[in-house]
matplotlib code that plots the C-alpha trace (Angstrom):
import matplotlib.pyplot as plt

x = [21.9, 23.0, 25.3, 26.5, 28.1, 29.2, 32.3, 33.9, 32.8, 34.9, 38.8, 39.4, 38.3, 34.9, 36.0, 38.2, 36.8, 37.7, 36.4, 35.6, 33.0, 31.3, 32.1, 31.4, 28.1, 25.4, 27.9, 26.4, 27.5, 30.5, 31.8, 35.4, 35.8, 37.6, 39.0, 42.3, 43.9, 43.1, 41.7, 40.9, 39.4, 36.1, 37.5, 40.0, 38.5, 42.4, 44.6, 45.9, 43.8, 43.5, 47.0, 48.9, 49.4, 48.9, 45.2, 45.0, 43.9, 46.2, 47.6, 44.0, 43.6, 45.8, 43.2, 46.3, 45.7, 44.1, 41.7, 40.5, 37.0, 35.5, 32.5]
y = [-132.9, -130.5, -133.3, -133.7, -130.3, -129.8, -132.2, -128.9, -126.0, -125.0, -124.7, -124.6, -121.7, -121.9, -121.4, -124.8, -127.6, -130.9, -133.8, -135.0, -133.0, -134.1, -138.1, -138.7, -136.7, -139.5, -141.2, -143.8, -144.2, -146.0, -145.7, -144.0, -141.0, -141.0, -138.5, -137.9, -135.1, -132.3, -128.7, -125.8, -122.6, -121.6, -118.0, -118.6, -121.8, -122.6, -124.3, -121.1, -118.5, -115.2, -114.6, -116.5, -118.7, -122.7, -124.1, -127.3, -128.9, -127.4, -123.9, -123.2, -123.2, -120.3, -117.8, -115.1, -115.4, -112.4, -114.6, -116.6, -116.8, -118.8, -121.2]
z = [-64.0, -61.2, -59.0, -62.8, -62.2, -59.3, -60.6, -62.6, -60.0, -57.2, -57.9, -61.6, -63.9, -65.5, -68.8, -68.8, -71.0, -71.6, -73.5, -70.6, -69.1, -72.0, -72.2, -68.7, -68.2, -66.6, -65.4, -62.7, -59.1, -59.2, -62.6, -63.2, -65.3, -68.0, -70.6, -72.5, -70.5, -73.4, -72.2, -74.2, -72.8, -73.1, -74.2, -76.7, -77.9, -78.1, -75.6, -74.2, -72.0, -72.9, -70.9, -73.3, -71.0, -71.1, -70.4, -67.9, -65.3, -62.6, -64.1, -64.4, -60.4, -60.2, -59.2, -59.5, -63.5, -65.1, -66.8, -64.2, -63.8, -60.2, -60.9]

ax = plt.figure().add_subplot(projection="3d")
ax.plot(x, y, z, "-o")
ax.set_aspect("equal")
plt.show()
């Protein structure tokens, strides 16, 4: 379960979610991930942070944002 998740530590904040940290837990070596590109934050539980601002996969690597947690 640990190698599970070091796939969302390191660059994004740790309040993003996606369906897909969910669908492609257990993945085995070689499969592709998948998921449908929709984040909400772990915060809000909406699809802006608590800055107002929008939640993804790449403005939620801005470590300059007020809400941004590291992993």
């Amino acid at each position: 379960m640990a190698d599970e998740l070091n796939v969302i530590q390191g660059e994004r904040c740790r309040q993003l979610l996606s369906k897909g940290l969910y669908i492609n837990a257990g993945l085995l070596p070689g499969q592709e991930a998948t998921g449908d590109g929709n984040f909400w934050c772990g915060r809000t539980q909406t699809i802006f942070g608590p800055d107002d601002r929008l939640c993804d996969g790449e403005q939620c690597r801005d470590t300059s944002r007020s809400c941004y947690e590291s992993a």
